[in-house]
C-alpha positions as a Markdown table, in Angstrom:
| # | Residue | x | y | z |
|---|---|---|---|---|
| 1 | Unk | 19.2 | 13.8 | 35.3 |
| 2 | Unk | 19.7 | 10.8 | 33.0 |
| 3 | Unk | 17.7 | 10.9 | 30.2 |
| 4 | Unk | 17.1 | 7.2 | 29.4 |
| 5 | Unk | 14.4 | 7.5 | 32.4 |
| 6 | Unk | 12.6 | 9.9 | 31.6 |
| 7 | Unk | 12.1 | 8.7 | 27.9 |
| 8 | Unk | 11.4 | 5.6 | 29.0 |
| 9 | Unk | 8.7 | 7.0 | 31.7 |
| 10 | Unk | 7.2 | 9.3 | 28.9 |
| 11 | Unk | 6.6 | 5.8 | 26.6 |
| 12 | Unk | 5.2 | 4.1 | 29.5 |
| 13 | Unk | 2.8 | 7.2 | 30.4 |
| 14 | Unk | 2.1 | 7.6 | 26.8 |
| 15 | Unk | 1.1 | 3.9 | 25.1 |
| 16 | Unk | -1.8 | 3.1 | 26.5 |
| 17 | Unk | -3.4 | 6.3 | 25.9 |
| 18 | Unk | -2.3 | 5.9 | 22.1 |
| 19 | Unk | -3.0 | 2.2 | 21.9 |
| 20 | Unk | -6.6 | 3.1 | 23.5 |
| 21 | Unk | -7.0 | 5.7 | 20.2 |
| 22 | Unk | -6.1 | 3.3 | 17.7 |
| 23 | Unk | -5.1 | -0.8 | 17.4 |
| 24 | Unk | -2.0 | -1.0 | 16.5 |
| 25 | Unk | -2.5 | -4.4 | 14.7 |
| 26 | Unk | -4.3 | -5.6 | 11.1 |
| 27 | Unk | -4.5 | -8.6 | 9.3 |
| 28 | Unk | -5.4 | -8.4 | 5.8 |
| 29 | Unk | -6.1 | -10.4 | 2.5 |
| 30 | Unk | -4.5 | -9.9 | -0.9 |
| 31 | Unk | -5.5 | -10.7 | -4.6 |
| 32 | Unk | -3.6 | -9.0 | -7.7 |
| 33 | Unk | -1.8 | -10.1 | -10.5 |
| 34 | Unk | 2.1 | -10.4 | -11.1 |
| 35 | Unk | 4.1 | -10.4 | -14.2 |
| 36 | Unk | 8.0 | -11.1 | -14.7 |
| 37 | Unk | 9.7 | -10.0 | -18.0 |
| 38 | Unk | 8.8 | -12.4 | -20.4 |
| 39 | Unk | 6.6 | -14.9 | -18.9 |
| 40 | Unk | 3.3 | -13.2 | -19.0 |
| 41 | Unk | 1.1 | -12.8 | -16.2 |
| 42 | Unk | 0.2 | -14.7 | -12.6 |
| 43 | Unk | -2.8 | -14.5 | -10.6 |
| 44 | Unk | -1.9 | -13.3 | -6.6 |
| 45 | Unk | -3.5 | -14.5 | -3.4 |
| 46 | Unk | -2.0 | -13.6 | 0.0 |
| 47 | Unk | -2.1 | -12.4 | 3.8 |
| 48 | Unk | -0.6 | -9.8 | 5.8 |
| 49 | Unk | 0.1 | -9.1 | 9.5 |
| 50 | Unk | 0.9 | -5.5 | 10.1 |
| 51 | Unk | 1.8 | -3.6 | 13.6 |
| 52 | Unk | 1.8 | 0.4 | 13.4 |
| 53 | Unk | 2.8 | 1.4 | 16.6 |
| 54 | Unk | 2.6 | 5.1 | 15.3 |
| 55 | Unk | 0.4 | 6.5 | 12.7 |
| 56 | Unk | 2.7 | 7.5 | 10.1 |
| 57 | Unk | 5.5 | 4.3 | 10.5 |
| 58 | Unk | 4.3 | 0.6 | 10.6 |
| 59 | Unk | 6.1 | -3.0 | 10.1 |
| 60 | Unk | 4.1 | -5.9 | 8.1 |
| 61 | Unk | 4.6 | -9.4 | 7.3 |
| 62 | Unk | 2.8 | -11.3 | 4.5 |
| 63 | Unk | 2.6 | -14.8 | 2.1 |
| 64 | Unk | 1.8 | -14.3 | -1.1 |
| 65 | Unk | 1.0 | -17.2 | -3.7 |
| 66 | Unk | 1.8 | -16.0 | -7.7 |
| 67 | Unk | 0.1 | -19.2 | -8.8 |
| 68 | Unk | 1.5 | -19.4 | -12.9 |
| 69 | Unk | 5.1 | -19.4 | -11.6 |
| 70 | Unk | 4.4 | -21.7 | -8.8 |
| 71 | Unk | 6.2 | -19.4 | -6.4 |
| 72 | Unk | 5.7 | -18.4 | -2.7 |
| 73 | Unk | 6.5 | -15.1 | -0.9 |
| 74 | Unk | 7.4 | -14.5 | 2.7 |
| 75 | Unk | 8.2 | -10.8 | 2.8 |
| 76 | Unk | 8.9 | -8.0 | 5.4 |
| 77 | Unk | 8.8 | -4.6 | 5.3 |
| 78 | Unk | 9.1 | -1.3 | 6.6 |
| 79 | Unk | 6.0 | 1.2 | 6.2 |
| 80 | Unk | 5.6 | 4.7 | 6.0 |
| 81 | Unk | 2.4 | 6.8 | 5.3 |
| 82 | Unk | 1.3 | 10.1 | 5.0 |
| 83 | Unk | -2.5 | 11.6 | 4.9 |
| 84 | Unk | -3.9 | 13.1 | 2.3 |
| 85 | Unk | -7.2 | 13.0 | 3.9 |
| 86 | Unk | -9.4 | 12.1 | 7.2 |
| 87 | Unk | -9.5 | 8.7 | 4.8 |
| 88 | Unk | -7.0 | 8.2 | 2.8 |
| 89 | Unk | -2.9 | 7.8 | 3.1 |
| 90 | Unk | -0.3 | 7.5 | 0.9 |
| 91 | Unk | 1.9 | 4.5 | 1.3 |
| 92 | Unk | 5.5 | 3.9 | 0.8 |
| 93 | Unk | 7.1 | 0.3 | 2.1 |
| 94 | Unk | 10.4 | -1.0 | 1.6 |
| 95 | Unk | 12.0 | -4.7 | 2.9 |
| 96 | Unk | 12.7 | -7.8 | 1.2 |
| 97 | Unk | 11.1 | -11.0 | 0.4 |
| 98 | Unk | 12.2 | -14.5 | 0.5 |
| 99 | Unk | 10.7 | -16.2 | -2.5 |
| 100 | Unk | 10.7 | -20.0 | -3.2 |
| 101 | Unk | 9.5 | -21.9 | -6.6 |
| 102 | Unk | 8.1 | -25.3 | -5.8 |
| 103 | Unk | 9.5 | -28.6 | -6.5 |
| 104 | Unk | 7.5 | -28.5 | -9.8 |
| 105 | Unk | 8.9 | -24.8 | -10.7 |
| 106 | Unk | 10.8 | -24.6 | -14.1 |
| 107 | Unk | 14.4 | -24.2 | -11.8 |
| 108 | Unk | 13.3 | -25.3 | -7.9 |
| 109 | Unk | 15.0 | -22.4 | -7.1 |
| 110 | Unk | 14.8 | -19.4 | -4.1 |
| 111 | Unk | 16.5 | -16.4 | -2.5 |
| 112 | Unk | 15.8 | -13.1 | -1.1 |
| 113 | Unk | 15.2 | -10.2 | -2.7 |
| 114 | Unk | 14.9 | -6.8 | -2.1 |
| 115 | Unk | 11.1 | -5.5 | -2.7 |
| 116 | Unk | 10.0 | -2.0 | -3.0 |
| 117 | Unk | 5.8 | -0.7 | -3.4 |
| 118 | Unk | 3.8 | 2.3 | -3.0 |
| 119 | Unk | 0.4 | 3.0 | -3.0 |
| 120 | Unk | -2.9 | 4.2 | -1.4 |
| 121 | Unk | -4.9 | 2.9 | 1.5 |
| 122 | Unk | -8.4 | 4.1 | 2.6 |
| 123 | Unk | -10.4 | 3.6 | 5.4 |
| 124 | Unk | -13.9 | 2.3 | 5.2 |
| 125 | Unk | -14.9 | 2.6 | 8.3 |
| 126 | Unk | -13.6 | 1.7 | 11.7 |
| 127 | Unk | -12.0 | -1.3 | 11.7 |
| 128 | Unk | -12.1 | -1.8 | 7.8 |
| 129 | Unk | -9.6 | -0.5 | 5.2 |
| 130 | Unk | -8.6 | -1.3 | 1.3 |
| 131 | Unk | -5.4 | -0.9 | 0.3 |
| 132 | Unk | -4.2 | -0.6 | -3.7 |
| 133 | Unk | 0.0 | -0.9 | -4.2 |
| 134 | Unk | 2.0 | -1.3 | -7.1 |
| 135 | Unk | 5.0 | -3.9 | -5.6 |
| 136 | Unk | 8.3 | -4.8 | -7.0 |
| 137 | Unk | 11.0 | -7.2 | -6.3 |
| 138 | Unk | 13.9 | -6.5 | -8.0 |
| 139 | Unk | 15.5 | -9.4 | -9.9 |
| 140 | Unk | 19.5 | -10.5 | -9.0 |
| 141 | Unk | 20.7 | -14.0 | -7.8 |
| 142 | Unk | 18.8 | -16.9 | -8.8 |
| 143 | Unk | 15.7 | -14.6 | -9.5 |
| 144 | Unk | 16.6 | -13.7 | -13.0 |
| 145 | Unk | 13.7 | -11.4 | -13.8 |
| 146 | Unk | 12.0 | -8.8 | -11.6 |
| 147 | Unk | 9.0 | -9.4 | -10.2 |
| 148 | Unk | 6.2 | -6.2 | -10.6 |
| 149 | Unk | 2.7 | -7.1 | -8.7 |
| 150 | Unk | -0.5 | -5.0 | -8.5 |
| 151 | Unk | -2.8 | -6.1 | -5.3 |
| 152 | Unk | -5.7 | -4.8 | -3.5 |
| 153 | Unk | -5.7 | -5.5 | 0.0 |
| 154 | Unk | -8.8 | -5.8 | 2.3 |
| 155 | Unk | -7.8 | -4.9 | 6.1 |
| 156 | Unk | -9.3 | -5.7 | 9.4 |
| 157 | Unk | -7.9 | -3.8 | 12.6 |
| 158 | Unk | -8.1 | -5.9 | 15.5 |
């Protein structure tokens, strides 16, 4: 018996007793601060999009504004948790970030960048969550410094 069926009649059977458990989607607000080497520190403000189709392994897409170095994010990433209690998980996420300085930046520039951040979420209760991470994007290209952010996150399940 080929076995491409059968997975695929196990993931039919299967998702809609898991999505019924738990929503797979969030949207969320950021606030933090920034800092690059050298040029002191930005306020934050942002929003996120995640799907976690499975508890421990989620994707999320976000904007974040660092407002000092008149700079906007547009990241993706890859997310991976693990419990440490009923409440609360320890994150890991890895991706990349395309940033972009505005036309009033010191250079005008933008690229992409790889980003890296870790950190704890807890639940509040059902459909709330906050979320604390430390995030860096790692300087190379026309982003001559790295970027190192602390944000808390407020979450909403849908």
């Amino acid at each position: 018996m080929p076995l491409a069926p059968v997975l695929l009649a196990l993931l039919v059977t299967a998702a809609p007793q898991a999505l019924a458990r738990r929503p797979p989607w969030a949207v969320g607000v950021n606030i933090g601060a920034s800092r690059a080497s050298g040029d002191g520190t930005s306020k934050d403000f942002g929003l996120a999009l995640s799907y976690r189709p499975l508890s421990w392994l989620g994707v999320r897409a976000g904007y974040e504004s660092v407002t000092a170095y008149e700079m906007t994010l547009a990241e993706l990433t890859a997310d991976v948790s693990v419990p440490l209690s009923a409440r609360l998980r320890l994150i890991g996420m890895a991706g990349g970030a395309h940033w972009s300085e505005s036309p009033n930046g010191r250079r005008g520039a933008r690229g992409f960048n790889p980003l890296v951040a870790a950190g704890l979420s807890y639940r509040l209760a059902r459909p709330w969550g906050v979320r604390l991470q430390y995030q860096y994007i790692i300087g190379h290209g026309a982003l001559t410094q790295s970027l190192r952010s602390v944000l808390l996150s407020i979450r909403y399940r849908l």
